[in-house]
N, C-alpha and C positions, 0 to 999 in steps of 0.2 A: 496035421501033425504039429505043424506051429503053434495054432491054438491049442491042445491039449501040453505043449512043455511050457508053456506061458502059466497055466493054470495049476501045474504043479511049483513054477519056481515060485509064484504069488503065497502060492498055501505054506510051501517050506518057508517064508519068509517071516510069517505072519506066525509059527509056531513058535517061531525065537523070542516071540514077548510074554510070557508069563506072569502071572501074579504071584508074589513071595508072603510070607509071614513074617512076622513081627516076634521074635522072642524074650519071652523077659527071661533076664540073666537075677535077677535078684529082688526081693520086697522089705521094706520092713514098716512095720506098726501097720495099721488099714489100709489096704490100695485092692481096687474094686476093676473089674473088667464087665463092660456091658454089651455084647456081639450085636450083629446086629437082626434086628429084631426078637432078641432076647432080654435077659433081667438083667442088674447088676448082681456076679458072683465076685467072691475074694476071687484074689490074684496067686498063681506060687511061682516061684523059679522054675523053670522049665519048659513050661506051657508055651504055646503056640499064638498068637494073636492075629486075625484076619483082618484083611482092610475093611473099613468103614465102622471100626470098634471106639470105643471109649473107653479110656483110663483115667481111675479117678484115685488122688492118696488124699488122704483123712488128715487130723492134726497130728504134727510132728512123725507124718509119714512119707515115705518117698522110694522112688522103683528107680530100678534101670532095665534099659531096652536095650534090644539090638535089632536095627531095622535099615535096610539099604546101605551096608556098609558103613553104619553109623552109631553110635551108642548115646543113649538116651538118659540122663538124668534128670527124673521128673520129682520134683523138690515139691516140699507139704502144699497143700491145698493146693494143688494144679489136677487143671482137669483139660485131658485133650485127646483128638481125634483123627486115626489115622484115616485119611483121608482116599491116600492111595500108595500103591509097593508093587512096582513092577523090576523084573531083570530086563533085559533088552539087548542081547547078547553079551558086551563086558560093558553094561554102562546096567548099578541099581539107580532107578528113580525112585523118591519119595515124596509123597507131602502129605503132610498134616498138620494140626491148626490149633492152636491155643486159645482156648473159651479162660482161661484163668491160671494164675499162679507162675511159676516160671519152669523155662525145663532148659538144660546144657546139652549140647550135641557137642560129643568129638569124636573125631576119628581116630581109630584103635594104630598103631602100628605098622603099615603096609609091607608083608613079607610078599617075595616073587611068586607063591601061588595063591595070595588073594588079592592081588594088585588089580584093581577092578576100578573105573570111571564112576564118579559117585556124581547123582544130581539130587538133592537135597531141599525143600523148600521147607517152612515153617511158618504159616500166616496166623494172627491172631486181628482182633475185629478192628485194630487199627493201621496197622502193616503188616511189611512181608518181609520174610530174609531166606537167601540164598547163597547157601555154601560154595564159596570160592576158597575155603581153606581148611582148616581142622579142627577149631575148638571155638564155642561163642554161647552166650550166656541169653535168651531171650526171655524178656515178660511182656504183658502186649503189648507196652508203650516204650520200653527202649530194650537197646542190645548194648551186650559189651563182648569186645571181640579179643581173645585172648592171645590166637594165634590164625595165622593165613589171613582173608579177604574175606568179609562178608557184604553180598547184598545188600540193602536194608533200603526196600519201596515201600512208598504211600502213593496209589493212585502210578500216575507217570513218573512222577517223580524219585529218582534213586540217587543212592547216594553210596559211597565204599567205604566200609569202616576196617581198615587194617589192624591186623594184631597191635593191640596196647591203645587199644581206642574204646570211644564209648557214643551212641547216638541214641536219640529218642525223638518220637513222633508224637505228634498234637492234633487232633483229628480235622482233618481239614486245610493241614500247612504241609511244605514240605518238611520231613528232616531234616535237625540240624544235621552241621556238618559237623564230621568225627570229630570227640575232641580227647586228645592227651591223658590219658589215667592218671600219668604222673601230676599233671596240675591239678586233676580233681581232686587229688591225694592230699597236694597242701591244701587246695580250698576250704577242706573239711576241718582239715586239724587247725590251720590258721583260724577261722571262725570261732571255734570254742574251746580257746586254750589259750594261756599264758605263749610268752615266750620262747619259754622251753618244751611247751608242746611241739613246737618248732621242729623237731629235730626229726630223726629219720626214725626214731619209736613214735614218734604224731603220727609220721607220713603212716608205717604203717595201722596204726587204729584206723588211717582215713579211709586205707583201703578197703577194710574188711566190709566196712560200712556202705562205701559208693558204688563199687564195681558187683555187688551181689545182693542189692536192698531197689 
């Protein structure tokens, strides 16, 4: 009798991890979905995307997802692959992986019935980042973290970029460590500008340009 309730709490346990989909909330211009072991089709609002798929947006094209509690802004010529999407009673898992181009994850809003544990990865062929907060900006080689804690490993080596930071990886070193938006901001405008680029309309030209390029 013992072995027969052991093998039922095992099994009720083991149903709690399901695999979820991926939906796109929006396209615009070319954006291609390729399942797997199928072709690349266009993409529309609505549709459903299963793990281990590829999304690809064309020139001056770009989607958004909704995947493990997260939403996806996959910005022109990015091309990436979900990896994996499970639920696991209140905690979504994700990860999937950036062959090219950039893509933003944030997290939407947390109301009291979808307050749910989010585990979040995004690796591309040079590192990895891992959602310890709500909004961060990845391309393969660096992140910029807008708000909350992000990850950001190569190898062993990790490093925490807090909201208003920026890091990037070198294949083969660690990351730097986070640094200041705000100085990158004068860095830029200081570099190519008079005096009076100086001021706080420099600073922002310098952002549009550092924290999203």
């Amino acid at each position: 009798m013992k072995k027969l309730l052991t093998i039922l709490l095992l099994t009720s346990g083991a149903l709690s991890v399901y695999a979820a989909d991926v939906s796109v909330l929006s396209v615009t211009g070319s954006v291609e979905i390729k399942e797997p072991g199928g072709i690349w089709t266009a993409a529309a609002a609505g549709q459903t995307v299963s793990s281990r798929s590829m999304v690809s947006t064309g020139f001056g094209s770009s989607a958004r997802l909704s995947a493990g509690g997260m939403e996806l802004s996959l910005q022109p010529l990015t091309r990436m692959t979900i990896e994996s999407l499970t639920q696991d009673g209140d905690t979504d898992r994700t990860e999937v992986s950036l062959q090219a181009g950039r893509i933003r994850a944030a997290r939407p809003p947390v109301t009291r019935t979808t307050r749910r544990e989010v585990n979040f990865r995004v690796s591309t062929p040079v590192a990895t980042a891992a959602v310890r907060g709500t909004d961060f900006t990845l391309s393969p080689d660096k992140l910029v973290t807008a708000e909350g804690l992000v990850e950001f490993s190569q190898g062993q080596a990790v490093v925490l970029s807090p909201g208003g930071t920026f890091t990037f990886a070198v294949p083969g070193l660690r990351p730097i460590d986070p640094a200041d938006l705000v100085g990158e901001k004068w860095g830029v405008s200081i570099s190519s500008g008079s005096g009076q680029d100086r001021s706080d309309s420099g600073k922002s030209r310098g952002y549009a340009r550092i924290s999203l390029e």
